[in-house]
C-alpha positions as CSV (number, residue, x, y, z in Angstrom):
1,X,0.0,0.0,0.0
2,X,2.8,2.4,1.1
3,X,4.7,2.1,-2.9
4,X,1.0,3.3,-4.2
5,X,0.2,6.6,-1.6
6,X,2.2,10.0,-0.8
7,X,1.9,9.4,3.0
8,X,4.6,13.0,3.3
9,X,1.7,14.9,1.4
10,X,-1.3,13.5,3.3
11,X,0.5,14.0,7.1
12,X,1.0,17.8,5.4
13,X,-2.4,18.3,5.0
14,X,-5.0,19.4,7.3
15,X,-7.3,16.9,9.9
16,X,-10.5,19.1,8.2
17,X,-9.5,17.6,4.6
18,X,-8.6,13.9,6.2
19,X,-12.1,13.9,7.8
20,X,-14.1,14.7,4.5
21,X,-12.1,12.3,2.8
22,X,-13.1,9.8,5.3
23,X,-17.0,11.0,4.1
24,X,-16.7,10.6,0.8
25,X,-13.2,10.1,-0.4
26,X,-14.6,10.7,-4.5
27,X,-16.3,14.2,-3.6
28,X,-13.6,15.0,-1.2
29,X,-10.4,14.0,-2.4
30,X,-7.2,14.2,-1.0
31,X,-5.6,15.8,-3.8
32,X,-7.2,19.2,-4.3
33,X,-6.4,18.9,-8.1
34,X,-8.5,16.9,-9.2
35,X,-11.8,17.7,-6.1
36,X,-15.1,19.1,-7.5
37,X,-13.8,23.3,-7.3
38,X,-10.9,22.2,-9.4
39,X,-13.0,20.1,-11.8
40,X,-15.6,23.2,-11.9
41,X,-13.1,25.4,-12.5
42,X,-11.5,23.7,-15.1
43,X,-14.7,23.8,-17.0
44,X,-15.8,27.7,-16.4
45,X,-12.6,28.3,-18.1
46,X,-13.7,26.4,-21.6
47,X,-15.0,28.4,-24.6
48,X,-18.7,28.2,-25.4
49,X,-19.3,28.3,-29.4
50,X,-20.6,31.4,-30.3
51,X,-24.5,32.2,-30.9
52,X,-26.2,34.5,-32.6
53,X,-28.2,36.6,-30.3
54,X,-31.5,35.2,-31.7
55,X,-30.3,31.7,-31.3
56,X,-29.4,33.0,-28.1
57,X,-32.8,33.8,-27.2
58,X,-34.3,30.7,-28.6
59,X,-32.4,28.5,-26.3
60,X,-33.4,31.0,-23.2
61,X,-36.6,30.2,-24.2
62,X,-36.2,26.2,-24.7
63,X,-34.3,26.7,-21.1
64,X,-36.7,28.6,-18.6
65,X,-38.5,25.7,-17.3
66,X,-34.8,24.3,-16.6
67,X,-33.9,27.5,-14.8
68,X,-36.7,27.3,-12.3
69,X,-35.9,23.6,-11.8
70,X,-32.2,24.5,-11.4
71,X,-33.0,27.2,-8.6
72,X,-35.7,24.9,-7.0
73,X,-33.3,22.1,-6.4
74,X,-30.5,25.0,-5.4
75,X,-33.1,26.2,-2.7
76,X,-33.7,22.5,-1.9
77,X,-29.9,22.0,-1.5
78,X,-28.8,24.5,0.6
79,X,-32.5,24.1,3.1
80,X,-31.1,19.7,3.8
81,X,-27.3,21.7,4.2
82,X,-28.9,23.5,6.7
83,X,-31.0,20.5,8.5
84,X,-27.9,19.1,8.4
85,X,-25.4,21.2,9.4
86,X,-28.0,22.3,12.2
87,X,-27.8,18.2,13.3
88,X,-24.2,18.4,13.5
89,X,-24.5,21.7,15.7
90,X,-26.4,19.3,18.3
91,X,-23.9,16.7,18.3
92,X,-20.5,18.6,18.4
93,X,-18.7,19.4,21.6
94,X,-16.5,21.7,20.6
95,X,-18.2,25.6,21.0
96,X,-15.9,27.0,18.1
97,X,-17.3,24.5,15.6
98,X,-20.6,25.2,16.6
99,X,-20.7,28.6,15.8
100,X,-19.8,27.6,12.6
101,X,-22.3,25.3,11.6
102,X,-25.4,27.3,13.3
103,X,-24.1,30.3,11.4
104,X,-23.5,28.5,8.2
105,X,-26.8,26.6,9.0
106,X,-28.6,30.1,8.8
107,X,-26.4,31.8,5.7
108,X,-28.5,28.4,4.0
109,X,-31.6,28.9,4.9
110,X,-31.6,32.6,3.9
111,X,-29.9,31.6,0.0
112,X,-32.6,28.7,-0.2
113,X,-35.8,31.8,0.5
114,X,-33.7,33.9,-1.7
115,X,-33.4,31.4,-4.5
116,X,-37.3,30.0,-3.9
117,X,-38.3,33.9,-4.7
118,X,-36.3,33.9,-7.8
119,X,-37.8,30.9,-8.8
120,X,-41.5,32.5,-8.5
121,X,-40.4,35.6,-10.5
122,X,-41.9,35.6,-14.5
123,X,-38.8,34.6,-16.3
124,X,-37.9,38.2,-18.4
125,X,-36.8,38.2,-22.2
126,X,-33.6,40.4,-21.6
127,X,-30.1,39.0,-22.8
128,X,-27.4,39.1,-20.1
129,X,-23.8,40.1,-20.6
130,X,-22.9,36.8,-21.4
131,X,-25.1,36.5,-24.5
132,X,-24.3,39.8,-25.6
133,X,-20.8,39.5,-25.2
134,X,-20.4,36.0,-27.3
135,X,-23.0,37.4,-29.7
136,X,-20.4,40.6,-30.1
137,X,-17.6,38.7,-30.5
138,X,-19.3,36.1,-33.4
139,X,-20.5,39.5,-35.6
140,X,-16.7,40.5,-34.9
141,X,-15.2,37.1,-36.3
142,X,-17.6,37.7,-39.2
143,X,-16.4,40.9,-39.7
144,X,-12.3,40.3,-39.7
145,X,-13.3,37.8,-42.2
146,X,-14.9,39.6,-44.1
147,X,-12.4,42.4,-43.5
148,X,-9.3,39.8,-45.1
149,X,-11.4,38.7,-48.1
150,X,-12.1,42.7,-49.2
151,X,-8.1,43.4,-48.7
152,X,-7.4,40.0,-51.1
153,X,-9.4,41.7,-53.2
154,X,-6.5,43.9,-55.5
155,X,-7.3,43.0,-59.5
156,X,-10.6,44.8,-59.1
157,X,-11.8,47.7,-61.2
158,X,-11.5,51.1,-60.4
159,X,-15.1,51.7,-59.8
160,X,-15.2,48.1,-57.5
161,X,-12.3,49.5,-55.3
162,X,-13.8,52.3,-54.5
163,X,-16.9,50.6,-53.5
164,X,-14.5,47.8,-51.4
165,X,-12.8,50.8,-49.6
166,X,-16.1,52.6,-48.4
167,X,-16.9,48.9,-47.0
168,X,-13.3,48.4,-45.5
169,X,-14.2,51.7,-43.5
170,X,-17.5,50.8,-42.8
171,X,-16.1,47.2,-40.9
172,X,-13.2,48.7,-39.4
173,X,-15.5,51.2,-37.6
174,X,-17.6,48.5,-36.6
175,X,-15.0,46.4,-35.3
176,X,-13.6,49.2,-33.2
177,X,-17.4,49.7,-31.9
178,X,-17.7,45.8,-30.9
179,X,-14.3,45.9,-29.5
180,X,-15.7,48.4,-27.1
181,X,-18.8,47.0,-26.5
182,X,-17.2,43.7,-25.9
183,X,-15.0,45.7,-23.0
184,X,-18.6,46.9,-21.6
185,X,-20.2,43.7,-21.3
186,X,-17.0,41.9,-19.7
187,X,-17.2,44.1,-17.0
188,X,-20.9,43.2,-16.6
189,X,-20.1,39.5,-16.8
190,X,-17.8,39.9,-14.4
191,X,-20.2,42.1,-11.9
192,X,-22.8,39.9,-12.3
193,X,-20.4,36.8,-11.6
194,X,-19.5,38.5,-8.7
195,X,-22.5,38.9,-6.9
196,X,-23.4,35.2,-7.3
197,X,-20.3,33.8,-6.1
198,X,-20.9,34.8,-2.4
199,X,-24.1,32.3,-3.1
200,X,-21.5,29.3,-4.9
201,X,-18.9,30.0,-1.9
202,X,-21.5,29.7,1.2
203,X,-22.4,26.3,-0.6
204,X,-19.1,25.0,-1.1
205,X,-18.1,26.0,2.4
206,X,-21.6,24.4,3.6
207,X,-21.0,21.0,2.4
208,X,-17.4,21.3,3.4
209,X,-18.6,21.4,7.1
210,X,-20.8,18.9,6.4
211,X,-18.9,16.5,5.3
212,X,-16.0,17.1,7.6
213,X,-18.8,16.4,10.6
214,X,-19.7,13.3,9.0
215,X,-16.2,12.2,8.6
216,X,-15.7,12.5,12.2
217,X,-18.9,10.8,12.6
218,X,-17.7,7.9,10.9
219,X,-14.2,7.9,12.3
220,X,-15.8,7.7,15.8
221,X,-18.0,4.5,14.7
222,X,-14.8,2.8,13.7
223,X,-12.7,4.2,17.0
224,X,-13.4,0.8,18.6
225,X,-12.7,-1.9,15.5
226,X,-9.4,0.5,15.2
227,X,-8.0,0.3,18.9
228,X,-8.6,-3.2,19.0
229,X,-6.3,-3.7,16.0
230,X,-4.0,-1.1,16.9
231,X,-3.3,-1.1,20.2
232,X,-4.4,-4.4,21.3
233,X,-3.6,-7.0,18.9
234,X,-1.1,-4.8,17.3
235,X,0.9,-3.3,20.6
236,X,0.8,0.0,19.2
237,X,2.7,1.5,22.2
238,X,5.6,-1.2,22.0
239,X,5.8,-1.0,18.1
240,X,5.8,3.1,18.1
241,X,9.4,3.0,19.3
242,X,11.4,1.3,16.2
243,X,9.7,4.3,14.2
244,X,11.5,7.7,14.4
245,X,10.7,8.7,10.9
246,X,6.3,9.8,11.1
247,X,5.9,8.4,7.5
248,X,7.5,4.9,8.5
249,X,5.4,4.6,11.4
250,X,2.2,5.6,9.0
251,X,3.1,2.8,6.6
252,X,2.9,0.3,9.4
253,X,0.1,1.7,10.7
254,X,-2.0,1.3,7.5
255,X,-0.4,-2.2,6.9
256,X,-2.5,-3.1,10.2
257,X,-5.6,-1.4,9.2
258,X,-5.7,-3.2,6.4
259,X,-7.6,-5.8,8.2
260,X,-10.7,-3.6,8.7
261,X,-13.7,-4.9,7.8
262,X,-14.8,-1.2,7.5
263,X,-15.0,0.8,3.8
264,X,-12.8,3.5,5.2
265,X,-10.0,4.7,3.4
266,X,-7.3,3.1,5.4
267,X,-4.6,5.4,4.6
268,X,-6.7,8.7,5.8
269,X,-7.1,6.6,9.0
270,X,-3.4,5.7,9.4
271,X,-2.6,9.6,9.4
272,X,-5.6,10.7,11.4
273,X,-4.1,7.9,13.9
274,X,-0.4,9.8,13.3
275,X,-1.7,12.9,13.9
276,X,-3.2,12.3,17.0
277,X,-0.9,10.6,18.4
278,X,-0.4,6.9,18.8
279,X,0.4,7.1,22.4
280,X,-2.4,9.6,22.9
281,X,-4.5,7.2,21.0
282,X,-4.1,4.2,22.6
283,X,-3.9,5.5,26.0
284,X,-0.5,4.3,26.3
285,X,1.7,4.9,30.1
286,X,3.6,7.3,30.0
């Protein structure tokens, strides 16, 4: 197991991380590469194919009834974060975390009211920065085209050239105009993203407390199965002194736990073990 896993980078990380691994290990990974934010991010970043902004408002159209459903389930979301986070409140004994999850528990219940008011408003037939931007920028690929083709154009008659000239003037004024309204719209995107991300970042924080008080959850369940292993069969406090080097003494430790019959992932367990303490774990003299 130990050839396979970067036990240095996981005893670097923090015992927050470890326990919503321990929750679910493929929304919660322990390499923040390749988690959901990463993943998400990765996709913002790809380049939609340009629409026309009558296409664009056809597919609004085709997608309105996907909206609302989109900001129901949203609403729905964030009001079982809050039940939940609300559960864990009752069930934590430390007062810091506690605050955090009544607090988060409330920022959740507002967004879901928010987003359940939204959903009730008449959908409106007015194109956001994002369709006008991408609509821009296809009339302005259109026009550099066409803008290369009229310059090709030199065995033309005198008459003809004259014509193509008033038309190169008429695009390149054009352009210039898009370029600035392209500028204008950005900074709308942007505004608008702005304001919504508060609503992204309260979720993603949300489920991150979640899932951190259900890895500890879990990790308490399988407390028993572990010491039993570890320091009993295993004589944890005997064994602990021929390792000196933390990452050794991880590697044997997940060698024993190996023998679980629980799901967990045994490596997060060896270095929430580590990090506690193996003495301090298994209660060993002093």
């Amino acid at each position: 197991m130990g050839l396979f896993i970067d036990f240095s980078a996981l005893i670097a990380g923090d015992e927050e991380q470890l326990y919503r691994n321990l929750s679910n290990p493929e929304d919660w990974p322990l390499d923040p590469d390749v988690g959901p934010v990463a993943r998400a991010s990765a996709l913002s970043r790809l380049r939609l194919t340009p629409l026309t902004l009558d296409e664009l408002r056809v597919r609004r159209y085709e997608m309105a009834e996907e909206l609302r459903a989109d900001r129901r389930a949203r609403a729905e979301s964030h009001r079982q974060i809050a039940h939940d986070l609300k559960h864990w409140a009752t069930v934590d004994a430390d007062e810091g975390r506690i605050g955090r999850l009544l607090s988060a528990a409330e920022l959740n219940n507002s967004l879901a009211q928010t987003l359940d008011s939204l959903t009730a408003q008449p959908f409106e037939d007015v194109p956001t920065a994002y369709e006008k931007r991408v609509t821009y920028e296809h009339e302005l690929e259109r026009l550099e085209r066409e803008q290369t083709e009229l310059k090709a154009r030199w065995s033309i008659w005198r008459s003809g050239r004259r014509v193509r000239d008033e038309r190169l003037q008429d695009v390149a004024c054009r352009m210039k105009e898009l370029r600035q309204l392209i500028e204008i719209v950005a900074c709308e995107q942007e505004a608008a993203a702005e304001q919504s991300r508060a609503d992204w970042t309260a979720l993603e924080d949300a489920k991150r407390l979640v899932a951190e008080a259900d890895g500890r959850a879990k990790f308490n369940q399988a407390l028993p199965d572990i010491r039993t292993r570890l320091c009993t069969q295993w004589h944890a406090c005997e064994q602990v002194k021929q390792y000196e080097d933390e990452i050794a003494l991880t590697m044997a430790i997940g060698d024993v736990l190996m023998t679980l019959s629980s799901t967990l992932p045994v490596a997060t367990l060896a270095v929430l073990v580590v990090k506690i303490g193996v003495k301090k774990f298994c209660n060993c003299p002093a």
